[in-house]
Every structure is written in structure tokens, then in C-alpha cells.
N, C-alpha and C positions, 0 to 999 in steps of 0.2 A: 662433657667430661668435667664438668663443675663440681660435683663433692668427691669426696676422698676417696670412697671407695673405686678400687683399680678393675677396671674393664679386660673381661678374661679375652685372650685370644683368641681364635678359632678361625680356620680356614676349611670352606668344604667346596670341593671342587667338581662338579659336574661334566662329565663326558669331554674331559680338555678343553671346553667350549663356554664354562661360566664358573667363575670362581666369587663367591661370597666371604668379606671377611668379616671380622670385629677387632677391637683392639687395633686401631690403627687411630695412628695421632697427626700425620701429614702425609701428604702430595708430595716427594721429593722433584721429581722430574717423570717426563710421560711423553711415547711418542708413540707411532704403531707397532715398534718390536718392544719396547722392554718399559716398562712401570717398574719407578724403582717410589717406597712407600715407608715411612718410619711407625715403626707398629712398637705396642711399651716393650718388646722382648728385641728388639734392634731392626736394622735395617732388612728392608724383603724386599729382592727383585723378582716381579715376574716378566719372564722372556716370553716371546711368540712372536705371531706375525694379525696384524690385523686388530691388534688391541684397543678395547675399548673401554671407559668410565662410562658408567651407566647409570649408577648412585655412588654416590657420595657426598653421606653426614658427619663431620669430623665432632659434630657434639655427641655424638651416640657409639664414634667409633666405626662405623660399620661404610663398607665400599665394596661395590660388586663390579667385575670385570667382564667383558663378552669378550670370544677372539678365540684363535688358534694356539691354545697355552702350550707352549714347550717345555717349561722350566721353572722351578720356584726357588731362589738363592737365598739363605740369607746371610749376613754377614753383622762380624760383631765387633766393627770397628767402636761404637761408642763405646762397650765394655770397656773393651783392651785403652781406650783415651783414660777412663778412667783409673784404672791400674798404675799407669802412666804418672796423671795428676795425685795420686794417692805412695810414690815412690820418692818423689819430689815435694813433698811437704815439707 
């Protein structure tokens, strides 16, 4: 993710059992239930049981998951920090 141009998201998820991303910029934390993953549009937990990292390139953006996917969260705590930092200037 070296030049400017911004890496489009996209999540496709096969049979609850393999989820392929892009647009993903870090690792937050990872255990066998829940992968939580900083992607350019905010934070993405995914839930299950048995989860796995299987690729991941964080110069190309893209990480693929294996496991029993229950749940795909996101949350938009950076936004809302930013609103925040933009109230108090």
C-alpha cells in the first residue's frame, strides 16, 4: 500500500467456512473465536469458532480466513474519535 491510490474493500465469503478480503491495513488481535482486523473503512470483527489466518499480505491489502464464521461486526469507533478531534479544535 505504497502509492496513493486507496485499495477498495471487498469481502467475499464462502460457505461460512472462508472468508477472502482486501482493503485491510492491520492485524488487530486474533484468537480461535474472533479476528478483530483494521480495514480503510474501520474496524471488522469477525466471530466463529476455529479461526484461521491463512494469507496475509498487508502490502496488497488482502487476508483470507478459514473456520466456522458466525459473524462479521464492524465498528466505527475511529470515525466517531475523529468527530471528536474535529469538535475540539
Amino acid at each position: 500500500m505504497t502509492d496513493n491510490k486507496p485499495i477498495s474493500h471487498n469481502i467475499i465469503l464462502e460457505n461460512r467456512s472462508k472468508i477472502s478480503m482486501s482493503g485491510i491495513e492491520k492485524v488487530e488481535s486474533f484468537d480461535d473465536n474472533e479476528i478483530v482486523l483494521i480495514s480503510n473503512l474501520g474496524e471488522l470483527t469477525v466471530k466463529g469458532s476455529g479461526l484461521h489466518i491463512t494469507k496475509m499480505d498487508l502490502q496488497t491489502g488482502e487476508v483470507n480466513i478459514d473456520g466456522n464464521i458466525i459473524g462479521l461486526v464492524y465498528n466505527e469507533t475511529q470515525k466517531s474519535s475523529s468527530i471528536i478531534k474535529r469538535i475540539f479544535k
